[in-house]
C-alpha positions as CSV (number, residue, x, y, z in Angstrom):
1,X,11.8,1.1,13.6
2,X,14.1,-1.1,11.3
3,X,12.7,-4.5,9.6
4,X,14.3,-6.4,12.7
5,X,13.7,-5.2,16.2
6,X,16.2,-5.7,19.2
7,X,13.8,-9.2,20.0
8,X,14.5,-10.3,16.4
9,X,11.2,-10.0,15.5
10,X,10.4,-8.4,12.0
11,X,7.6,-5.8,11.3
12,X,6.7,-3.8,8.3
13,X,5.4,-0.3,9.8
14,X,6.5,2.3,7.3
15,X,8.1,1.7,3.9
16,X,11.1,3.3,5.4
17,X,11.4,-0.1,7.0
18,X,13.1,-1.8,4.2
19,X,16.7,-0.9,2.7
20,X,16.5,-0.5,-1.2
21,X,18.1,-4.4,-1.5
22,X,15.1,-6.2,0.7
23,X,12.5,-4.2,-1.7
24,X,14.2,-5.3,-4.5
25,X,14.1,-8.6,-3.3
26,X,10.1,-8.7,-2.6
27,X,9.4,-7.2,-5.8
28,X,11.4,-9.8,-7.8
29,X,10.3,-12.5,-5.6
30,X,6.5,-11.2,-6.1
31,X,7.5,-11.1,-10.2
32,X,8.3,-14.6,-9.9
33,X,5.2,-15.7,-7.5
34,X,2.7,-14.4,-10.2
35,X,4.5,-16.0,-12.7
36,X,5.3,-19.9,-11.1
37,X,2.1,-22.5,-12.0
38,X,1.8,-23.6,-8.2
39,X,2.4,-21.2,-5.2
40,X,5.1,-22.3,-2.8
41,X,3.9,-23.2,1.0
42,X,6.2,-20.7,2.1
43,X,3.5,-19.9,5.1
44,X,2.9,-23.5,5.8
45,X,0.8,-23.8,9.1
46,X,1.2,-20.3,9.9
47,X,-1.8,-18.7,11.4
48,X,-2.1,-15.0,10.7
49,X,-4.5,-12.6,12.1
50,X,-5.9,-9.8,10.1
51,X,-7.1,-7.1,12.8
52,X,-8.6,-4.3,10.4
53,X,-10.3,-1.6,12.6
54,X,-11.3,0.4,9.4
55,X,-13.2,-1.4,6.3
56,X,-11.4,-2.9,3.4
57,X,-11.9,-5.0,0.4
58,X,-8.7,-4.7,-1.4
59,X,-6.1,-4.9,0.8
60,X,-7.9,-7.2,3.9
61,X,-9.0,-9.8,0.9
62,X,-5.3,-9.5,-1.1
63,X,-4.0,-10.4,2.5
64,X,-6.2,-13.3,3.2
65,X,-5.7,-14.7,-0.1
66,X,-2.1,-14.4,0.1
67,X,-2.2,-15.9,3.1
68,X,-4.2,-18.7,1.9
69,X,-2.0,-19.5,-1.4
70,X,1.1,-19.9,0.5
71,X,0.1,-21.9,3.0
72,X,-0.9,-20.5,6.1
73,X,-4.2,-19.8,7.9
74,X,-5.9,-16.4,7.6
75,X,-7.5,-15.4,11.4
76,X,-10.0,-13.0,10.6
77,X,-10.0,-11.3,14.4
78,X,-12.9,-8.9,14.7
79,X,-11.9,-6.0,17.1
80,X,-15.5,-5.3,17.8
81,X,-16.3,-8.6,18.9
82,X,-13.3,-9.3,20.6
83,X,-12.0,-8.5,24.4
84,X,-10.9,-5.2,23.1
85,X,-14.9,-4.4,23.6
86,X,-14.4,-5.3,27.2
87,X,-11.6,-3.1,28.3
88,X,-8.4,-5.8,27.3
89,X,-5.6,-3.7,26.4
90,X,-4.0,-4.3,22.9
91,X,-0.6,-5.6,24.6
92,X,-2.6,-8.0,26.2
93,X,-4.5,-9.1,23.5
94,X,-1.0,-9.7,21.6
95,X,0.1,-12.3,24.4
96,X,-3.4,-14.5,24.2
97,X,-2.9,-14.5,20.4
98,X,1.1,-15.4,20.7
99,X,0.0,-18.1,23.5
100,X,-2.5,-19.4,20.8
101,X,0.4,-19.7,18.2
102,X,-0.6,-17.0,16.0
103,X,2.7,-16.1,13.9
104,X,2.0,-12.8,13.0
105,X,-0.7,-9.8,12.6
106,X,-1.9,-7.9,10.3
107,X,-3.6,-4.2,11.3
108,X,-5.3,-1.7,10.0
109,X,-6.3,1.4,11.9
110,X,-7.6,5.4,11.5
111,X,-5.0,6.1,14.1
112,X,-1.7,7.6,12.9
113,X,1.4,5.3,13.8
114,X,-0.6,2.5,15.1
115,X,1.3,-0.5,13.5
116,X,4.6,1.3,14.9
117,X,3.0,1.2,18.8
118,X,2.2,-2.6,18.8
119,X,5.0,-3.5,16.9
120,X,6.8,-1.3,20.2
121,X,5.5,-4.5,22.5
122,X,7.9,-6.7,21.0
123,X,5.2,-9.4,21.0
124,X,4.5,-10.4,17.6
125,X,5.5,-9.4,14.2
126,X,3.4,-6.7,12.7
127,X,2.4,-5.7,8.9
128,X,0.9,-2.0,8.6
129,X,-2.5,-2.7,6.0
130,X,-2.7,1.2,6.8
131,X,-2.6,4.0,10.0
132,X,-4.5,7.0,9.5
133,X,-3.3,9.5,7.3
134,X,0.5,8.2,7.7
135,X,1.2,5.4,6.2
136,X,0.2,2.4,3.8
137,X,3.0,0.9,3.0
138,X,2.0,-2.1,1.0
139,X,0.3,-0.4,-1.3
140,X,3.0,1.9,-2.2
141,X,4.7,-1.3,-3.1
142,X,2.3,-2.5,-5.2
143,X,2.0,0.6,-7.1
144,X,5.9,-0.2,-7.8
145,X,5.5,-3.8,-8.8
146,X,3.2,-2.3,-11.1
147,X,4.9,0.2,-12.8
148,X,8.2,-1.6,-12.6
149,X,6.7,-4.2,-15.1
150,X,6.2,-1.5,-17.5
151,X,9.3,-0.1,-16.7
152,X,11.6,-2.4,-15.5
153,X,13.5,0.5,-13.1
154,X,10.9,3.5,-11.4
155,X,14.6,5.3,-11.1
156,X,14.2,8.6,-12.5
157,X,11.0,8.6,-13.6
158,X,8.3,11.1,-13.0
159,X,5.0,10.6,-10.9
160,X,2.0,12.9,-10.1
161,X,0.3,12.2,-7.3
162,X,-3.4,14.1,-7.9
163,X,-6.0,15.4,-5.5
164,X,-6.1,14.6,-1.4
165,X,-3.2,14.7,-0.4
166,X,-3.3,15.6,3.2
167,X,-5.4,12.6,4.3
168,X,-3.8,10.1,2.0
169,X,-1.5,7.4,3.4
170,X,-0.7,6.7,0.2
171,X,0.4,9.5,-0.7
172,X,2.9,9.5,2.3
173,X,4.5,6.3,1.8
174,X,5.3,6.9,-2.0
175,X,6.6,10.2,-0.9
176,X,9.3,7.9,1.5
177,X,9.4,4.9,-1.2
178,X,10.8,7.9,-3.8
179,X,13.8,8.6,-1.6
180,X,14.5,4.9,-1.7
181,X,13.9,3.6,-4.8
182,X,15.1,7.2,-6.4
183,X,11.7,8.4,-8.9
184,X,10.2,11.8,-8.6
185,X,6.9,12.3,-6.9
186,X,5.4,16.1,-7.3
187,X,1.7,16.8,-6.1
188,X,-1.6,18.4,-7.2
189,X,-4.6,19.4,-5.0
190,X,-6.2,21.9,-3.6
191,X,-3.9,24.4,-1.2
192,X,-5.9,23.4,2.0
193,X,-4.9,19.6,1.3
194,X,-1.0,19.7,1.1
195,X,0.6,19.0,4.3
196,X,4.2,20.6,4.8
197,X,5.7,17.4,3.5
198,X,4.7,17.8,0.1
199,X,4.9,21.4,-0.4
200,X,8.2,21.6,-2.0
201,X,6.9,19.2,-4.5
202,X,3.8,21.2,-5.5
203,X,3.3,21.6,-9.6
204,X,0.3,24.0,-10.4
205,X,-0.2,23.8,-14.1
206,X,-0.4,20.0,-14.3
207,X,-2.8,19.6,-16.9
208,X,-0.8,21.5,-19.3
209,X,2.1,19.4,-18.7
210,X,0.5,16.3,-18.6
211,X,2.2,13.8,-20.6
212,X,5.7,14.9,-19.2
213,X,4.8,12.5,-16.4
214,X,5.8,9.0,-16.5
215,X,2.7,7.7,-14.0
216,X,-0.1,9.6,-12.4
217,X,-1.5,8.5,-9.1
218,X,-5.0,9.6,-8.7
219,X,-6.1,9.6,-4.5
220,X,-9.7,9.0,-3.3
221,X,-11.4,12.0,-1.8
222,X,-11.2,10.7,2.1
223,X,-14.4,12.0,3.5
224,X,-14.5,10.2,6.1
225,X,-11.3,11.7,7.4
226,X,-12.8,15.6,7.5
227,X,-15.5,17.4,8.9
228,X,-17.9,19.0,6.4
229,X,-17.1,18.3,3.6
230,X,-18.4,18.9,0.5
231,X,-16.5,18.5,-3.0
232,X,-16.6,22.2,-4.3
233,X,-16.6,23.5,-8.0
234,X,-12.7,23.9,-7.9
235,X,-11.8,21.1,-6.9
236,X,-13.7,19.3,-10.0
237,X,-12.4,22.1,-12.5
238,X,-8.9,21.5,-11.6
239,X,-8.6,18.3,-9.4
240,X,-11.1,15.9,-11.3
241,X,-8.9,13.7,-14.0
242,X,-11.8,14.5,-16.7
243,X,-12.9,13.3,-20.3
244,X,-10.4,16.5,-21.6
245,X,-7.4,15.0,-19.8
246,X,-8.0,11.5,-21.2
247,X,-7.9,12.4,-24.2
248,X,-4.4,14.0,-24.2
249,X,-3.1,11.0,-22.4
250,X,0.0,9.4,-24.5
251,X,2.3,8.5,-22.2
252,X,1.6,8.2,-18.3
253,X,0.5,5.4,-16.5
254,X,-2.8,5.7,-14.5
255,X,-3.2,4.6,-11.1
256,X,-5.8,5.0,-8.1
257,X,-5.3,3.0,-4.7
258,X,-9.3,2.6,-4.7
259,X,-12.3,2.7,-4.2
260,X,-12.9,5.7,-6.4
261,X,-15.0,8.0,-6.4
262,X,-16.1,8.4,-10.1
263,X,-16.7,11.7,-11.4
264,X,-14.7,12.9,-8.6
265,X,-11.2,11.3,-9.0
266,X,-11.7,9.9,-12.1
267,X,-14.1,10.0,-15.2
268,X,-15.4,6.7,-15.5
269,X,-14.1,5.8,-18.9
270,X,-10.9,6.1,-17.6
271,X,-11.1,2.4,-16.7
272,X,-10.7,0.9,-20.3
273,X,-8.3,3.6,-21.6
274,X,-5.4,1.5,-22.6
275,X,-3.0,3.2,-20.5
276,X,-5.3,2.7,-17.2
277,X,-3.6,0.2,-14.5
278,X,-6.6,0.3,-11.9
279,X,-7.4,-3.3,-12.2
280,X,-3.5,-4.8,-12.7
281,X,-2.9,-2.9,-9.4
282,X,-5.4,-4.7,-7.6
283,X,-3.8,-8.3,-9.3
284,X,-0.4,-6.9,-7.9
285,X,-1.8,-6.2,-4.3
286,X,-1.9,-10.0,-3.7
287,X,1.4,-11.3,-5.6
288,X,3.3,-8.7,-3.6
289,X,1.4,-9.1,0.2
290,X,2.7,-13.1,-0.7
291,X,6.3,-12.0,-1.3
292,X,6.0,-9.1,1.5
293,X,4.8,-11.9,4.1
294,X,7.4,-14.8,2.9
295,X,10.2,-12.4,2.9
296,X,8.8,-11.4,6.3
297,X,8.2,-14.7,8.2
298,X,10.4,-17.4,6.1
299,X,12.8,-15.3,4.6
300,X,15.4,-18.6,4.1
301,X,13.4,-20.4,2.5
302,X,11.6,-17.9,0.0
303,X,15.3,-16.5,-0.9
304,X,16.0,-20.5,-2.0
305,X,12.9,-20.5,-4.0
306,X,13.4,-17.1,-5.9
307,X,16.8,-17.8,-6.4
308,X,15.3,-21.3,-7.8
309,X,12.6,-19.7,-9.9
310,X,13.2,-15.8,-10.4
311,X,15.0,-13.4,-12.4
């Protein structure tokens, strides 16, 4: 899938989407949108629908209010409550919401690949707000956007990703982002959670080497993706990111996609360490879904406005 399909239409399905130039672009233009005193209406009478199968607060409220500061008109279509309940197919449903001049969608879904299926139908342009245990690519952005203004550049620089790896569609899109934007990514977590994907990326003795990483990316526990589970005594010995690994902290960044699970994840006094990024990540999440979505659907006219009012 490439950011413009054979109908011209332009979806964002997996970070591997976008060549290193258009990220660069969103995250300047999303430096620029969080910096500007009044939003440009770069989504102007655009209606968007946001079809999350799976809860969200973050990323479906980010969206919506992205939506809303540039312009356009969030639809909040409920799958539950739609014809999807009735036996419509999801091509179908695509044409009535083309025919009723929706511009683009939004989805989120517990199914692996699902943005890349409907994006298939050539019907509508399509943002992935997360599939399964594949992909989420917007927030791997943001995680960028957010170290880069520490940083300037992620080139080169080292990240630990901590804990589930297996179920985390974060986790997979930073591992793609790396290879594009050219930092490190190595992995921590229990044997039984790291897919083949992240296995020659594995560091055991992460504690010990702890400030040797540039950013560490703490992942929520997803329970809701196993069966059984229970959090066991090793994984809180050497998974949890505890009170004795705070205090070595000196240099790292730390990041979780959210909601954590304190005392899990994370201790909970993690959140005012200085070097904590928790709550500028969720500030990102909305500056970048506006530049992702103008760059996406009015990508003329929000190249004349960074070029007007960026770096």
């Amino acid at each position: 899938m490439t950011f413009n399909d054979a109908k011209g239409l332009s979806h964002l399905t997996r970070v591997t989407d976008l060549k290193s130039t258009a990220i660069t672009f969103i995250l300047e233009l999303a430096e620029a949108l969080k910096t500007t005193n009044s939003s440009p209406l770069l989504l102007k009478e655009k209606s968007i629908a946001l079809c999350f199968f799976e809860n969200s607060t973050r990323t479906r409220i980010s969206f919506e209010q992205a939506i809303h500061k540039l312009g356009g008109f969030p639809i909040d279509f409920k799958p539950q409550e739609s014809s999807l309940a009735k036996g419509e197919s999801f091509e179908e449903t695509l044409h009535t919401l083309k025919a009723l001049e929706i511009s683009a969608i939004i989805s989120r879904h517990s199914n692996d690949d699902f943005s890349k299926k409907i994006a298939e139908y050539h019907i509508l342009p399509v943002v992935n707000a997360g599939d399964g245990i594949v992909a989420h690519p917007t927030q791997a952005l943001l995680d960028s956007l957010t170290l880069k203004s520490k940083w300037n550049s992620l080139e080169g620089k080292q990240i630990l990703i901590l804990g589930d790896i297996l179920h985390s569609r974060v986790a997979r899109s930073h591992y793609e982002l790396s290879q594009i934007l050219n930092y490190n990514v190595k992995v921590a977590g229990p044997e039984e959670w790291i897919p083949s994907w992240a296995k020659q990326s594995i560091t055991k003795d992460w504690k010990s080497f702890i400030n040797d990483f540039d950013a560490i990316l703490c992942l929520r526990v997803q329970k809701e993706r196993m069966e059984n589970h229970t959090t066991n005594d090793d994984y809180l010995k050497n998974y949890t990111f505890r009170e004795s690994e705070l205090k070595k902290i000196k240099r790292p960044y730390l990041l979780h996609p959210g909601p954590v699970n304190w005392g899990i994840e994370l201790c909970e006094s993690a959140l005012k360490h200085p070097q904590c990024l928790i709550h500028e990540q969720v500030r990102n999440g909305l500056y970048l879904r506006m530049a992702l979505l103008s760059y996406l659907l009015n990508p003329v006219e929000s190249k004349k406005w960074k070029n007007n009012n960026g770096p």
